[in-house]
Each structure stands twice: as C-alpha cells, then as structure tokens.
ZAZA-50260 format. One record per residue (C-alpha): x, y, z. Coordinates in steps of 0.5 Angstrom, whole numbers, padded with zeros to 4 digits, always signed. Layout:
REM ZAZA-50260
XYZ...
REM end
This chain:
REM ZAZA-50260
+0071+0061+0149+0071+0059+0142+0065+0057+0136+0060+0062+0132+0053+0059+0137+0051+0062+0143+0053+0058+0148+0057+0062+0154+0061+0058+0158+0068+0058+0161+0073+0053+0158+0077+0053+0164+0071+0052+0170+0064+0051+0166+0062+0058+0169+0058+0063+0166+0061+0069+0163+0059+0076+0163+0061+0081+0159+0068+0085+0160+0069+0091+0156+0072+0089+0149+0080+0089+0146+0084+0094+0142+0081+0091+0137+0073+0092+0138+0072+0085+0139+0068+0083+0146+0072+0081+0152+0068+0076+0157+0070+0074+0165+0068+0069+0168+0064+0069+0174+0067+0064+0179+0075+0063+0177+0076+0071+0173+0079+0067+0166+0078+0073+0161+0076+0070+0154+0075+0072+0148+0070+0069+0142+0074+0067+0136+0071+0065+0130+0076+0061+0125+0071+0060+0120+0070+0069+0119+0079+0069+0120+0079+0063+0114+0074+0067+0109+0078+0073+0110+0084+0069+0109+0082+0067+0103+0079+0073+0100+0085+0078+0101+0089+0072+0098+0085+0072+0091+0085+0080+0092+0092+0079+0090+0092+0072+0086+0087+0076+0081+0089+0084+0082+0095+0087+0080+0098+0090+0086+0105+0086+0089+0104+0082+0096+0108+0088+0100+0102+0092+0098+0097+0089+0103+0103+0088+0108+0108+0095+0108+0114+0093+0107+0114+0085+0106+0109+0080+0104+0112+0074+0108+0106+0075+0113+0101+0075+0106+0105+0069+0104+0105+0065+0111+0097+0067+0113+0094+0065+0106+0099+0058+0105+0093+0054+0106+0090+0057+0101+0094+0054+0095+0091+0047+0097+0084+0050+0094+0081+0047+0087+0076+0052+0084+0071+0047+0080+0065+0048+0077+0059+0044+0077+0055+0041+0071+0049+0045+0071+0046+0041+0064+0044+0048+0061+0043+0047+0054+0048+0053+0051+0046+0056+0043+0052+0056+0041+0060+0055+0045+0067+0058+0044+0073+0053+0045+0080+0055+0044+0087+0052+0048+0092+0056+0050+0099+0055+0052+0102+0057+0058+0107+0054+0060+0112+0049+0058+0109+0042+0057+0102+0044+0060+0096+0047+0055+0089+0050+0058+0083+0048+0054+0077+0054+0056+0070+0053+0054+0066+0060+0055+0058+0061+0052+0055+0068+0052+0062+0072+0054+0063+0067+0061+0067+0061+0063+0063+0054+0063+0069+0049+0063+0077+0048+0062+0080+0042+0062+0088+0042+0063+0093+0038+0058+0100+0037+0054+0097+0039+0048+0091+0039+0044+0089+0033+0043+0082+0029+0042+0082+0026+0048+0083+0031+0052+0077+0036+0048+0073+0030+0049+0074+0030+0057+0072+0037+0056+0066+0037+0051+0063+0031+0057+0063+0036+0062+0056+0040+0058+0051+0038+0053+0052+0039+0045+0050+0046+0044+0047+0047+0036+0053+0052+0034+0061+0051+0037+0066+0055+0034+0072+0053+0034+0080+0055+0031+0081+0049+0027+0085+0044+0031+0085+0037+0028+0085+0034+0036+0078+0038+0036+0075+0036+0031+0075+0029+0031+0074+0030+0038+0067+0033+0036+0066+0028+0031+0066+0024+0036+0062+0028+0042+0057+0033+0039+0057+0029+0031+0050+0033+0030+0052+0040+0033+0054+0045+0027+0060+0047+0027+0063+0055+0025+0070+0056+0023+0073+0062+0027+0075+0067+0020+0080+0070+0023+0084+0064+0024+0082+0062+0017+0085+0069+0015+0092+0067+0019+0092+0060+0016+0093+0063+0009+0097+0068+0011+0102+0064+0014+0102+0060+0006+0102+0066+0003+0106+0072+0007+0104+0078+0007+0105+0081+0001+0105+0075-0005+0110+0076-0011+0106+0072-0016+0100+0075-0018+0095+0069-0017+0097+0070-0010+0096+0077-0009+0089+0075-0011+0088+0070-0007+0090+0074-0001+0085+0080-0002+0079+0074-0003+0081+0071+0004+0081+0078+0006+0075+0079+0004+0072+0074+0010+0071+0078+0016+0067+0083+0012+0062+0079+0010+0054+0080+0013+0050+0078+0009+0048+0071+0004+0049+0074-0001+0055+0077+0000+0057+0070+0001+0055+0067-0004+0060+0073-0007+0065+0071-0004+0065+0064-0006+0063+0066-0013+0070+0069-0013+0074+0064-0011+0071+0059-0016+0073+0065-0021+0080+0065-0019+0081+0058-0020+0078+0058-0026+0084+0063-0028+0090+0060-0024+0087+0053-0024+0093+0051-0028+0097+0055-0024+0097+0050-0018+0098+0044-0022+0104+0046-0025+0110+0040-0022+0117+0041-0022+0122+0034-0023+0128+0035-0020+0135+0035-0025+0137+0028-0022+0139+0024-0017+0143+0029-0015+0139+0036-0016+0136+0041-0012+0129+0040-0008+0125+0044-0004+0125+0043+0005+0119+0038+0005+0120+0033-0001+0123+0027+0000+0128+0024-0004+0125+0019-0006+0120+0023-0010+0120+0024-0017+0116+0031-0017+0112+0036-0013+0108+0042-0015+0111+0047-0016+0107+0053-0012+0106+0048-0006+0104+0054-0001+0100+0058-0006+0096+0051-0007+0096+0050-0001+0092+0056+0002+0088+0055-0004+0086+0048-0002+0084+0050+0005+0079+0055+0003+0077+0049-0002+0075+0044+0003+0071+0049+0008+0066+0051+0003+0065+0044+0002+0064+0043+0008+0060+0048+0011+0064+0051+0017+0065+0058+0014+0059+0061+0013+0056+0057+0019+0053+0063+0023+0048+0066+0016+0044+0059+0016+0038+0061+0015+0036+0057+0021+0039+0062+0025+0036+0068+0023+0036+0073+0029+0041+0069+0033+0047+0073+0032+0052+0067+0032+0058+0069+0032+0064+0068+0026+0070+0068+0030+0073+0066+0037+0075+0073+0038+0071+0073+0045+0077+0067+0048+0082+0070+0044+0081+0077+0046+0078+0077+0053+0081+0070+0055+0087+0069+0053+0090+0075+0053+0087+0076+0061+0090+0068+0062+0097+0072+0059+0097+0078+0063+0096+0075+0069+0102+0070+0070+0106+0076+0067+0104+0080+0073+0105+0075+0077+0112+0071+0075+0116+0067+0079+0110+0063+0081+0112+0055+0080+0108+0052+0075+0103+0049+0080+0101+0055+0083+0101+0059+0076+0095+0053+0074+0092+0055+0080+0092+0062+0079+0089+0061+0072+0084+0057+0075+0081+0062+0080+0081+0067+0075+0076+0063+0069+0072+0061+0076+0072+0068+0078+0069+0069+0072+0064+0064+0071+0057+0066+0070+0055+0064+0077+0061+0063+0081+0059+0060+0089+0062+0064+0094+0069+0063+0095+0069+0060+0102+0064+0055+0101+0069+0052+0097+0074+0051+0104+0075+0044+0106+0078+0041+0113+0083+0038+0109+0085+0044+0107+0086+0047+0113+0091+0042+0116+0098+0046+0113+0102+0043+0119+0108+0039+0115+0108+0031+0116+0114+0029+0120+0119+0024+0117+0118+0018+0120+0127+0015+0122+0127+0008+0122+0132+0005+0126+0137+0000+0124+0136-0007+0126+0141-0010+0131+0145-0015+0127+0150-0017+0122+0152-0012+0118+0150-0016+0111+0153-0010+0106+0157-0005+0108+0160+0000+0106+0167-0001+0111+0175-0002+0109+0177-0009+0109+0184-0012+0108+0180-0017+0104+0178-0014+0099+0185-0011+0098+0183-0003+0100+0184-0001+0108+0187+0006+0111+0195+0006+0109+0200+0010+0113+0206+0014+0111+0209+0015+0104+0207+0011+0098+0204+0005+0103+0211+0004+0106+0209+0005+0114+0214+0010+0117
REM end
C-alpha cells in the first residue's frame, strides 16, 4: 500500500485491508482480507525529507559522515546522493533595505562568491571568476537600491553601483581603507612623513562623532600642508642605462620619488572629496546606526564560508559551491523549509545508459587495417627476409 491518503486497498487484488499488527520498526502492517498480502504504508515524500535533512545536518555541522553511520559513511553518501542536485535560491521578496553590505570572497581556483547581507542575514550571492561589474550588476538586480551600501572599495562595484544604484549612498569599509595604506606604507614607515600618515589612518576606526571627523580631516590637511613637498619630489634616472624603480617604464623620464607614500596619501584624498568615509555621520542618518565597516560579511560570512570547506575538504568544486550555497540559504532571513524545495527531477538519480550505435553493414570507407598498398603489412622471420 503506497501514498499518504486514506485510502486502503490491496495493490494485488483490490480488497479491503485491515490492520495486522506493526513491524520491528513500529510501522503499521495490514493484511488483506481476500488473498493474505501483508503490506505496509509507505511514504517516500517522509523518507526524501529525512534524507534531505541528515544531509544538510553534515553538509552544515562539523561531524564526518562515519559519525551518522558507525563505522563508514558509504550509506550516508548512497542515501543522500540525490541530494546534491538541489539548487537553494531565494526568492526576491522587493523589501526596500536601509542599508547593504557586499563583499566576494575567493574560494577556490578560478571561482568567487558575491554575498549581499541586510541586518546581520543572507539577501542574495551571485557566483562568478572574478569581481567584475557585470557580475555585481547580476547581483545588485536581484533587490532594490537601499539608501546606504557599504562596500570594501573594488572597482568592479563601484562602477557597478554607478550604474545599478546611482542615487544609493555609499560607505566605505574603514578597515579596508586601514589596509590599503598599510599595504603603501608597511607597518612601521622609515620616514617621518610616513610615520605620520600612518597613525592619521589609524585614527579611523576611532571616529564616533562629526566632530571628530571633521578632526580628522583637519589633520590630514595638516600633514599635507607639512609634507606636501614631500610627495612631489621626482627622481630622473641617470641615464639610458641607470636604475628604475619596479613599475616605471623605460620610456620614462622621471617618477615621484616617494611612489608609495603618495599613493596612501592620494587614496585618502579623493575618499574626502568624495564623500564615502564618513558616510554613516550624515545628519540624515542620525539614530540609525549605519555601520562603518563590512565587518558583518568578513567576520561572520567569510571566515564561516571558509571554515566550512576546510571542515569538509576534498569535496569537488561542484559540490563545495553547493555546500556554500546551503549555508548563506540556511542563514537567511526567512528561509523555507528545506524539503519544499525537492523536485521530481531530483529524485531520478538513476544513471542514463549509453546508447551503442551499431556499425552500418557495408564497405569500409576508412579504415585503420594493414595493406600491402600502402607498403605496411605483418612481415614474418628476421629482418622482413621469411624463414
């Protein structure tokens, strides 16, 4: 007897059952009452949802597949195969977000996640090779332009907002902005100017209030104003022949001297004129705790994205993007129940047989034999000469 409904017929005969006891496991056993078929009620959709749900139990949790079946997980990795074929999507629901966080994270070889998240959950990724405008714009269509998006600086989504979200305000993460000029200037700068330059940056992350905004731009004017004359010095090179710096081409007749130093400089520079530091103490947004970095995707994304595959290594980059997928899914904001997502499609797991043309009857056109023709055929005895 197979179904969930009520009905309760012999599939042999037709007759009527009745009840005849239950099995080992508990489950209720009927006999029918014209031919004595026993029988039992199965329910494939109840045995799919289990299947389903122990598969995403070790997919999302930290435990190895031997540890849901002792001693080999090759009935865990049989029973929930199908599962594989299950794409986690979530629909657009149109809500209108105060502010986005977006970041891409790499996670494999030639493969990137972007990840849009709004109040600490998942709203949307988009798989790609690399951040790209094209790619940011797939992902930016997928909801409405909120009034703040605080992103990490790439230059794929910036011109992918300009594009999307031109009238969205935009915030940029202060952290990375922090790692940027490190990256010109090192940790510890040999020059004074870049000693200086460093402690302002550092100063960042600090900042609460207008005023002390206002502060800090007040002090990066100062230090131009002091070593302005600093990052505009050149060098010319000795000759055709003398040394240049990595970067500068040899068609160059001089370079800035402190490349780097300017360039930390410059960076800072053009995100006061425009606009993207101090994003979050607009007086518009007074009371709504806008936030500054992008802290919420690196730390609680990317380093769970990350911790994830390493738990789980091995897995062929198929199933690892699968594996990424149910994870930001599981932690949206208001996942569906896994199983609804099951489709009939992804229950046929049974493998397609390869269809063996036969060879027509018929003149062979080309093949691949020995004629004496073409000068090759079997020879017999040493050196060709026959015995």
């Amino acid at each position: 007897m197979n179904g969930s409904g009520k009905s309760k017929q012999c599939e042999v005969c037709g007759s009527a059952l009745k009840r005849n006891g239950k099995t080992s496991a508990g489950t209720q056993r009927w006999r029918c009452i014209h031919c004595g078929a026993s029988s039992v009620k199965k329910r494939p959709d109840l045995k799919r949802r289990a299947e389903l749900n122990l598969f995403l139990q070790w997919i999302l949790g930290k435990q190895s597949q031997a540890s849901y079946n002792p001693g080999t997980g090759r009935t865990l990795r049989h029973n929930t195969q199908w599962c594989w074929a299950i794409e986690p999507s979530l629909a657009p629901t149109g809500e209108v977000h105060l502010q986005i966080q977006m970041d891409g994270i790499y996670l494999g070889r030639g493969w990137c996640c972007l990840i849009a998240i709004a109040n600490g959950k998942t709203i949307g990724w988009q798989w790609c090779d690399s951040e790209k405008r094209v790619a940011w714009i797939a992902l930016l269509e997928q909801f409405p332009a909120p009034r703040v998006v605080i992103i990490d600086g790439g230059s794929g989504l910036a011109a992918a907002l300009s594009q999307a979200w031109p009238e969205t305000r935009v915030q940029r993460c202060l952290v990375h902005v922090q790692r940027n000029v490190r990256t010109y200037l090192t940790l510890r700068p040999r020059t004074d100017a870049g000693r200086a330059l460093r402690r302002i940056s550092l100063a960042l992350t600090r900042i609460k209030t207008r005023e002390h905004a206002t502060q800090w731009m007040q002090a990066l004017q100062e230090w131009h104003h002091t070593f302005g004359d600093v990052i505009k010095e050149r060098t010319y090179p000795a000759g055709p022949g003398g040394h240049r710096p990595k970067g500068v081409k040899p068609t160059q007749t001089w370079w800035y001297t402190h490349t780097r130093l300017r360039s930390a400089y410059k960076l800072l520079e053009r995100l006061v004129r425009s606009g993207e530091l101090f994003t979050y103490l607009e007086p518009e947004f007074d009371g709504l705790a806008i936030a500054s970095t992008t802290n919420h995707i690196e730390g609680g994304v990317n380093t769970q994205l990350r911790a994830l595959l390493r738990g789980h290594r091995g897995m062929p980059p198929a199933h690892a993007k699968r594996a990424v997928e149910w994870w930001l899914y599981s932690h949206s904001e208001k996942p569906t129940e896994p199983h609804t997502l099951i489709r009939p499609e992804h229950l046929n797991t049974k493998p397609v047989k390869k269809q063996i043309q036969e060879e027509t009857i018929g003149p062979e056109l080309i093949g691949t034999a020995l004629t004496e023709a073409e000068g090759l055929w079997v020879r017999k005895g040493w050196a060709g000469r026959p015995c």
